[in-house]
C-alpha positions in Angstrom: -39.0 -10.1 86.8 -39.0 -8.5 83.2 -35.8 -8.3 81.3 -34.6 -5.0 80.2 -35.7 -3.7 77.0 -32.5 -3.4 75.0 -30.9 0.4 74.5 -30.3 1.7 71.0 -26.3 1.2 71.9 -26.8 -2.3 72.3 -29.2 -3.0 69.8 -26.5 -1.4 67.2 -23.9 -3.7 68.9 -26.0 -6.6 68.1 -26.6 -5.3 64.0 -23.0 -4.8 63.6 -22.4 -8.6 65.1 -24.4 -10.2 62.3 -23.9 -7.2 59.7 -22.1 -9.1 56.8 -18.5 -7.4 56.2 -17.6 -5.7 53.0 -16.0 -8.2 50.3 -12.5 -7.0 49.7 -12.0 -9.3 46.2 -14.8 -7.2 44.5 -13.0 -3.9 45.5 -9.2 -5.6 44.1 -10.9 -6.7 40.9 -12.6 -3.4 40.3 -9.7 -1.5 41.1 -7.1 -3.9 38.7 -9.3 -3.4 35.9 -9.4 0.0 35.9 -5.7 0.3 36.3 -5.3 -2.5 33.2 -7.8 0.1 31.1 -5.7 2.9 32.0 -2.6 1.5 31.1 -4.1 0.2 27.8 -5.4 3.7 27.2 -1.5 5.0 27.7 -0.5 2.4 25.5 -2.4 2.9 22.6 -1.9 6.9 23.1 1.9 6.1 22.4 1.3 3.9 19.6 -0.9 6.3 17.8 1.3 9.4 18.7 4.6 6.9 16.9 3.1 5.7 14.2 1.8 9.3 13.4 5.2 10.1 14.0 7.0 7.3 11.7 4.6 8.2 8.9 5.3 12.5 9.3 9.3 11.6 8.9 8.5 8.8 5.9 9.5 9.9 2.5 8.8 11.1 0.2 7.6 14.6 1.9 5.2 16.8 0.8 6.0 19.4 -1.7 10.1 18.7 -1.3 11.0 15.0 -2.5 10.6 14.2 -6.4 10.6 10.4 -7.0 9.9 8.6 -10.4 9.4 5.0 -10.8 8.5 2.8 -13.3 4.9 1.2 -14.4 4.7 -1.8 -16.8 1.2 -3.3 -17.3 1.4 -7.1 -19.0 -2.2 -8.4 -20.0 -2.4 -11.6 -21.8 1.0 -11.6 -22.9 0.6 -7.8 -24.1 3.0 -4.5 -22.9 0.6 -1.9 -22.4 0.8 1.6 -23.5 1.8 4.3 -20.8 -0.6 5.4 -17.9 -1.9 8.8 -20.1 -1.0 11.8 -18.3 -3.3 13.1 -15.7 -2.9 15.6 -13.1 -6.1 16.0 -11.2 -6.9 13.1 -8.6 -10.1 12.6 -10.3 -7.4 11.5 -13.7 -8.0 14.8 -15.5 -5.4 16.6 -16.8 -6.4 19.7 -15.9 -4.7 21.4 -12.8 -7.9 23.4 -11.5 -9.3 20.6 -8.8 -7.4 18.9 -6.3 -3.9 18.2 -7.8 -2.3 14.6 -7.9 0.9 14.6 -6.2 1.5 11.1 -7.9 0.4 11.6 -11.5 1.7 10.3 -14.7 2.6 12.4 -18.0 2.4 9.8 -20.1 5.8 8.5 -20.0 5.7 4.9 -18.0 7.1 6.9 -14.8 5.1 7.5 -12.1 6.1 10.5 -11.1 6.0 11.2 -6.7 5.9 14.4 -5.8 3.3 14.3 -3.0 1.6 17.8 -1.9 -0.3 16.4 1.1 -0.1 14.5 3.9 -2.7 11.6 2.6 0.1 11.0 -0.7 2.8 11.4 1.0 5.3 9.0 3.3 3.8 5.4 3.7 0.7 6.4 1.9 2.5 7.1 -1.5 1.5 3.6 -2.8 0.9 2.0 -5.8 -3.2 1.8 -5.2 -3.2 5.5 -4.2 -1.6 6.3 -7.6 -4.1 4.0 -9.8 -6.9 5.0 -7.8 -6.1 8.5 -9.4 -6.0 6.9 -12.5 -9.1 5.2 -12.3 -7.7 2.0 -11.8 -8.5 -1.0 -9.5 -5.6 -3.5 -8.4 -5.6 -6.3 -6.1 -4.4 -9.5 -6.0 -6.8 -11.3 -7.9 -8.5 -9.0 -10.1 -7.4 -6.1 -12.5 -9.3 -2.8 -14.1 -7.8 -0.5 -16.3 -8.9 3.1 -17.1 -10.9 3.2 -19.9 -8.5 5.9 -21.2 -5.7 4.1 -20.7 -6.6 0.3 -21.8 -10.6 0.1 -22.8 -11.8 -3.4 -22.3 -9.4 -5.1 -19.5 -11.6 -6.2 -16.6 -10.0 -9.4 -15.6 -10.3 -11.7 -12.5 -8.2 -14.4 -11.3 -9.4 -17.6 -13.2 -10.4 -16.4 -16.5 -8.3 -17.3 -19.4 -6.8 -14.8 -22.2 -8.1 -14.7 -25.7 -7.3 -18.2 -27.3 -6.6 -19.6 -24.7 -8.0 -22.2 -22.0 -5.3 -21.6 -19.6 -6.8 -19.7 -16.3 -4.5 -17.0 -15.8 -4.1 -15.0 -12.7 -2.9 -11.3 -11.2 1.2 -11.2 -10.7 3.5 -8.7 -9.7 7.3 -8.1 -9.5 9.1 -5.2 -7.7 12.7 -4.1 -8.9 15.3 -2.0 -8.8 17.4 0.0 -11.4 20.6 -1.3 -12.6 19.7 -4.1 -9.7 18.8 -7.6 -11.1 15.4 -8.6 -11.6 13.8 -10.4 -9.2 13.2 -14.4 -9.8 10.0 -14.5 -7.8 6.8 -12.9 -7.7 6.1 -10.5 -4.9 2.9 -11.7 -2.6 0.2 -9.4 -0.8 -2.1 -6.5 -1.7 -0.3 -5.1 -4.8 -2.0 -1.9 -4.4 -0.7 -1.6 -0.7 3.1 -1.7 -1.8 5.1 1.8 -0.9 6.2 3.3 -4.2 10.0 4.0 -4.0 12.4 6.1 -5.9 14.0 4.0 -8.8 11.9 1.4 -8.7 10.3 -1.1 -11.2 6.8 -2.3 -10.8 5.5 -4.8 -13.3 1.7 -6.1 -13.0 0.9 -8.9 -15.2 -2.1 -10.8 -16.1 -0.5 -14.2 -17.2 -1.0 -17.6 -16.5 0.6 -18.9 -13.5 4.1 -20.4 -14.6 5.3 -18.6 -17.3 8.2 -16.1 -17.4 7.2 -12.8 -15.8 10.2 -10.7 -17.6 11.1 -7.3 -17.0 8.9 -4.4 -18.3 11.2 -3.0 -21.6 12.4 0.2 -21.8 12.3 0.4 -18.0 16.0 0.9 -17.5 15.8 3.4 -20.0 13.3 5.0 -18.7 14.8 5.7 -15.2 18.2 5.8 -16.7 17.3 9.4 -18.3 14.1 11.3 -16.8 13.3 14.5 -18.8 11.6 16.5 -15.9 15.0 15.8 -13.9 17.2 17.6 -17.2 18.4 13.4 -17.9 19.3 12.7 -14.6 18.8 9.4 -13.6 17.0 8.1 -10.7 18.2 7.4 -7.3 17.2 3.9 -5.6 15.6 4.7 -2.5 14.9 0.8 -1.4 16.5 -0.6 1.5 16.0 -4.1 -0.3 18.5 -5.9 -2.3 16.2 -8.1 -5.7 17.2 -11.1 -5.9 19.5 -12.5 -8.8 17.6 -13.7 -12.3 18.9 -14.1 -15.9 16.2 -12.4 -17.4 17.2 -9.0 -19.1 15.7 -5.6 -19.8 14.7 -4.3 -23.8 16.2 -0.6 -25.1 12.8 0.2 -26.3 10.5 2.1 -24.6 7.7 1.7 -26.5 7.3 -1.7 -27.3 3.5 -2.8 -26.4 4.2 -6.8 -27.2 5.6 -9.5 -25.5 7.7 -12.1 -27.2 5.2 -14.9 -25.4 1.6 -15.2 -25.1 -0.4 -17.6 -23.7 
């Protein structure tokens, strides 16, 4: 006797008994990583939103804080003269272009009065104010303006005129009427946050002699004309560490009592 032919009903019974089932670990692992993206996604929304935040409350402000600090170059034993004065970004001094919130007048002070958001806070830095100058700073090399010092393209290595000591880029952040610091400061010179009274010193010395305080820089800061004499305010949360070395009287003094 023949068997039956098999109904549609049973033959799907028979599919569904050797149908593979459905592997549940893909389905966990696809849906963890979309909930890790996700909350990666949140995370860097917050980040952004407070740092954009940190930087928009950051002085100084645009167009309402006025901070001046001092700039003294050191090449090869050398004080350099003043940054001349420049108020375009491009270093002219004319005031038609785009204006330099951070510009010089000729005086040794950098003078911080930022007008838009890309000088102002965290980004009113040493590099943004010698890039206006048409100066290039970093920790092992050093070009000064034509205007300002013709001739001073150095790189960490070469030696200074009569002289066969390699000497290298250095740098020293202080404070008014704070001592100066015993120690050279390390990183990106042209990264560090200008602040309100302070003294920035760039040398180009070899490594191991004394890296004294710019002269005339108390002065300076002691009695700023564009703020009727006042004297400027110390805006640094940092405390320089002690040093015997002293600061000259005289402003424009463009030696150093030791060359290499």
């Amino acid at each position: 006797m023949a068997k039956p032919k098999p109904s549609k009903y049973s033959r799907a019974r028979i599919r569904s008994k050797v149908r593979r089932p459905k592997r549940a670990g893909a389905s966990r692992g696809w849906m963890i990583t979309t909930i890790a993206l996700v909350l990666v996604g949140a995370l860097l929304v917050v980040v952004s939103y407070q740092d954009r935040h940190t930087n928009d409350q950051a002085l100084p402000q645009p167009n309402k804080d006025h901070w001046h600090a001092y700039l003294g170059v050191n090449i090869c034993g050398n004080w350099e003269p003043a940054v001349p004065a420049f108020e375009g970004r491009d270093g002219s001094a004319s005031r038609t272009g785009i204006i330099a919130g951070i510009h010089s007048h000729a005086d040794f002070l950098i003078h911080d009065h930022p007008f838009a958001s890309d000088e102002s806070g965290k980004k009113a830095t040493l590099g943004r104010y010698l890039g206006y100058a048409q100066t290039q700073l970093s920790e092992t090399s050093i070009k000064l303006w034509p205007q300002w010092v013709p001739n001073v393209d150095r790189k960490n290595g070469e030696s200074c005129p009569g002289s066969k000591t390699p000497a290298i880029v250095q740098y020293k952040f202080g404070q008014l009427n704070k001592p100066w610091p015993t120690k050279p400061a390390s990183g990106n010179p042209a990264d560090h946050h200008i602040e309100n009274g302070e003294i920035i010193a760039v040398y180009f010395l070899p490594k191991g002699y004394e890296l004294v305080q710019p002269p005339g820089s108390t002065k300076a800061l002691a009695n700023i004309g564009d703020l009727g004499g006042q004297s400027a305010v110390s805006t640094s949360s940092t405390t320089a560490p002690s040093s015997s070395s002293s600061s000259s009287s005289s402003a424009s003094s463009t030696t150093s009592t030791t060359k290499p």
